[in-house]
Backbone as numpy.savetxt, mean C-alpha at the origin, in Angstrom:
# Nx Ny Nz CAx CAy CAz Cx Cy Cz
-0.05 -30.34 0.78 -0.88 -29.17 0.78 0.00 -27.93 0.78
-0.43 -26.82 0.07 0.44 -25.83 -0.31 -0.38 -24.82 0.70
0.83 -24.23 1.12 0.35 -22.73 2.07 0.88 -21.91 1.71
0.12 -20.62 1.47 0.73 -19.27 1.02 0.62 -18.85 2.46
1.83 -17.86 2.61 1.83 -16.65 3.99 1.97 -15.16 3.09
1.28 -14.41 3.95 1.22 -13.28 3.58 2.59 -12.48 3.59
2.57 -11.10 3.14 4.38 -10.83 2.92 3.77 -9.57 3.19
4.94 -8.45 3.72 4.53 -7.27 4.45 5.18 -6.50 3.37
4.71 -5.40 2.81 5.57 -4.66 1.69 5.74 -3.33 2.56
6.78 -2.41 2.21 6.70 -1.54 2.64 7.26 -0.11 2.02
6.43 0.61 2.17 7.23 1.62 1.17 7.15 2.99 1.55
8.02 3.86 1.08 8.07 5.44 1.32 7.17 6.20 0.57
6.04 6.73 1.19 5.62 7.73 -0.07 5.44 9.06 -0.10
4.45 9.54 -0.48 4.65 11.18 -0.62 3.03 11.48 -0.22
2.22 10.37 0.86 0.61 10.78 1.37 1.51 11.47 2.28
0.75 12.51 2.74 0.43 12.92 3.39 -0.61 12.89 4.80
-1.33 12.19 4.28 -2.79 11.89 4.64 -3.71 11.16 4.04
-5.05 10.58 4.80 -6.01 9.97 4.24 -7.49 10.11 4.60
-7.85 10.18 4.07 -9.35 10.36 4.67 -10.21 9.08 3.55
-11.21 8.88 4.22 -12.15 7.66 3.66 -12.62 7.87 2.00
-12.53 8.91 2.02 -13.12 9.04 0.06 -11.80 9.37 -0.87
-10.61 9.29 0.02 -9.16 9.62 -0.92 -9.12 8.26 -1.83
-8.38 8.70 -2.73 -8.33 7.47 -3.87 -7.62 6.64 -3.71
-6.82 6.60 -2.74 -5.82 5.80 -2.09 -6.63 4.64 -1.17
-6.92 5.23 -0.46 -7.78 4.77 0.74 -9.14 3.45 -0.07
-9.63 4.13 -1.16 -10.86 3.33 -1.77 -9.72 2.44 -2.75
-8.58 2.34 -3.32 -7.81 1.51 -3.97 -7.67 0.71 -3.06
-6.95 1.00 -2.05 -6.01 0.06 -1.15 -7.21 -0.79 -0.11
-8.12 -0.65 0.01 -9.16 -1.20 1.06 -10.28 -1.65 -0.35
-10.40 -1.67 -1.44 -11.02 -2.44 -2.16 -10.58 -3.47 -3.10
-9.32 -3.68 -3.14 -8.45 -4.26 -3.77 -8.52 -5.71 -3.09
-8.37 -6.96 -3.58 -9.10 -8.03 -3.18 -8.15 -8.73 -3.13
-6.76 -8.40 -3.67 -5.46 -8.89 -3.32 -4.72 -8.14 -1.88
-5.15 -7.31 -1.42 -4.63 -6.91 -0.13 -5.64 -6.59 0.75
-4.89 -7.90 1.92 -5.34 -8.21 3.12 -5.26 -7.07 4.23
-4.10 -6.60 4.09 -4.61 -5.01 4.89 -3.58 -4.39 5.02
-3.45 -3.30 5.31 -2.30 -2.18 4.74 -2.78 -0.91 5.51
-1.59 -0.31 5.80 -1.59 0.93 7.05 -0.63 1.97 6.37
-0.53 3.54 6.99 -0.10 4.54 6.50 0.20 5.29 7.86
1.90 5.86 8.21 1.67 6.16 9.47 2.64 7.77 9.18
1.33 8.33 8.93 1.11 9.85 7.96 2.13 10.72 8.79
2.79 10.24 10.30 3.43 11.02 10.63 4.44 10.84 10.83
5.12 9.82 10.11 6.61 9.55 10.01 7.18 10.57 8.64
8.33 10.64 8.60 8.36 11.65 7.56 9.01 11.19 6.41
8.93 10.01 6.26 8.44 9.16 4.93 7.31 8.67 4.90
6.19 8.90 5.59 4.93 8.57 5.23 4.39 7.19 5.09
5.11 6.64 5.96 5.85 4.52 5.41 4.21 4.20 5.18
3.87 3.44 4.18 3.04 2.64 4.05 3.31 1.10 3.88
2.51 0.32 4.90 2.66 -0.84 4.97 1.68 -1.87 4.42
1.64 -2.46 3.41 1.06 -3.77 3.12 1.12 -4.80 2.32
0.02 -5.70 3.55 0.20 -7.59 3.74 -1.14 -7.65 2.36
-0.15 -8.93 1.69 -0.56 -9.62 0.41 0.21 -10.85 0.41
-0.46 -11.82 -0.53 0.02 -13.28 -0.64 0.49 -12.68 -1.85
-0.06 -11.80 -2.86 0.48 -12.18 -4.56 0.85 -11.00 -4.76
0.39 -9.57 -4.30 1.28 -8.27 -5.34 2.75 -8.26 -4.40
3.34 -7.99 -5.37 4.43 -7.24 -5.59 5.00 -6.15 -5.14
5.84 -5.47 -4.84 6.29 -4.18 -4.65 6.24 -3.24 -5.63
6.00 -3.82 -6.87 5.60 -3.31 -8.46 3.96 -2.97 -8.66
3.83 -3.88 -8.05 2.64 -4.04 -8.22 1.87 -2.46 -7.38
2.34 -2.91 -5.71 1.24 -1.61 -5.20 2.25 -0.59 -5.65
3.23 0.17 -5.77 4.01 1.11 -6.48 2.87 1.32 -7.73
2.70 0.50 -8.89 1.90 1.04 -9.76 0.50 1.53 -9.16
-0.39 0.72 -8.53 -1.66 1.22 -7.69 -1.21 2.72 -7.52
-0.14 2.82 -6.84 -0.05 4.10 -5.77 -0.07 4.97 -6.82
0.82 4.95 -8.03 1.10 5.94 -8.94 -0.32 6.30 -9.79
-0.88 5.28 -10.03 -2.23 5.48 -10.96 -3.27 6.42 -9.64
-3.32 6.44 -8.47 -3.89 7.39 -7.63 -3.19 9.00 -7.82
-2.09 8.69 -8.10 -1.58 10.21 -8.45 -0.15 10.17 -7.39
0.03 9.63 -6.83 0.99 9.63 -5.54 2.30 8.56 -6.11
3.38 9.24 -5.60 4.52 8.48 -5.18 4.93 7.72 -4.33
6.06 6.34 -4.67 6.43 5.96 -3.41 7.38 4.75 -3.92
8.45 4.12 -2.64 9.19 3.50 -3.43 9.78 2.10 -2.35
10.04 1.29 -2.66 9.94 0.08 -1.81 11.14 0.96 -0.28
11.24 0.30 0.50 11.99 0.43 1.77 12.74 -0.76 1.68
């Protein structure tokens, strides 16, 4: 029997902030490949963290960029 574990990505970006109708916020919490993912708006890389079995660091990097925002693995 095969087990996937989840993998923690983490990256630097350029939020600032989030609020519930940001495009970030409705990407990253409707996205069905990530299990859950945090933003700790007051570090001053802005670290965003998230757990997935299958994307990539390419992967949410592109998400982030198609919202309009930067950011880059840690």
């Amino acid at each position: 029997m095969k087990t996937t574990t989840a993998q923690l990505l983490i990256f630097k970006t350029d939020i600032s902030g989030l609020c519930t109708n940001c495009e970030v916020h409705k990407v990253l919490t409707s996205h069905p490949e990530v299990l859950d993912w945090s933003l700790d708006a007051e570090d001053d890389d802005h670290v965003l963290r998230v757990s997935s079995e299958t994307l990539t660091a390419e992967d949410v990097i592109a998400l982030l960029e198609r919202s309009g925002h930067r950011c880059s693995e840690l």
